[in-house]
N, C-alpha and C positions, 0 to 999 in steps of 0.2 A: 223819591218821586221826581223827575223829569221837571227842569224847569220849575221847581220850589227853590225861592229866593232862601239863602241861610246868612241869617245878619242882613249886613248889605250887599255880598256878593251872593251870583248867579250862577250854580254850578252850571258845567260844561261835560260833556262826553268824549271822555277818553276811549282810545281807541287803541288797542296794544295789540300785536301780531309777535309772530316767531321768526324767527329769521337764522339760518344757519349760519353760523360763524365762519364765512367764507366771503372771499372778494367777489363781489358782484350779487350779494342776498338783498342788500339793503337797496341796491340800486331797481331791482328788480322791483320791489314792491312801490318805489318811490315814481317811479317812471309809470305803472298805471294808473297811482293817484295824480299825476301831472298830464296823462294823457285825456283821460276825464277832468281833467279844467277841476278837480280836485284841489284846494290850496293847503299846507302843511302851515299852521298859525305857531305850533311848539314841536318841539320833536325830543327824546331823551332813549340813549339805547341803555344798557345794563348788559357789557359785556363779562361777565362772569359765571353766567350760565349758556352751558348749547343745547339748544338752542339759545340765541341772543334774544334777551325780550324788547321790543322795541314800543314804548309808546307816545301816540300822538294826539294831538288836538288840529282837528282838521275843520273845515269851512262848511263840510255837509259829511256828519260822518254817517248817517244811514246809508246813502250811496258807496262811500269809502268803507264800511264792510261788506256792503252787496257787491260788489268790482273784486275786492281783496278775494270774499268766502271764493269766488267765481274761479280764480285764479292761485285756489288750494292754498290758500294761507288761512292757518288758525288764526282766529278774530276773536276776541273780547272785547267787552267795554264796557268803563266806569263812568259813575259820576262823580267830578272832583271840584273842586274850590279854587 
């Protein structure tokens, strides 16, 4: 559930996309979260798969998958610790 404290921390919504293992995937996606005044709080790719998984902890991640979905990137997201 969204915002259930566990212990003392406050989970957060992760936000994981694909991103092709190629020069200029990651810049792509990065550059429309910074163009909507999106802030990137954590960022961790996982390049061992191709696609590259790439997940984030962003400042408003509803917007940051409504912009991403927008701009044909697969979108998920967790709640993490």
């Amino acid at each position: 559930m969204p915002g259930k404290m566990r212990g003392n921390t406050m989970p957060v919504t992760q936000v994981s996309i694909a991103v092709e293992n190629n020069p200029g995937s990651l810049y792509r996606a990065t550059s429309l979260l910074e163009k909507e005044q999106i802030n990137i709080k954590a960022i961790m790719a996982s390049s061992g798969l191709n696609p590259v998984q790439v997940h984030m902890i962003v400042d408003d991640p509803d917007r940051a998958v409504k912009v991403l979905e927008m701009n044909r990137f697969t979108v998920s997201t967790k709640e993490v610790v």
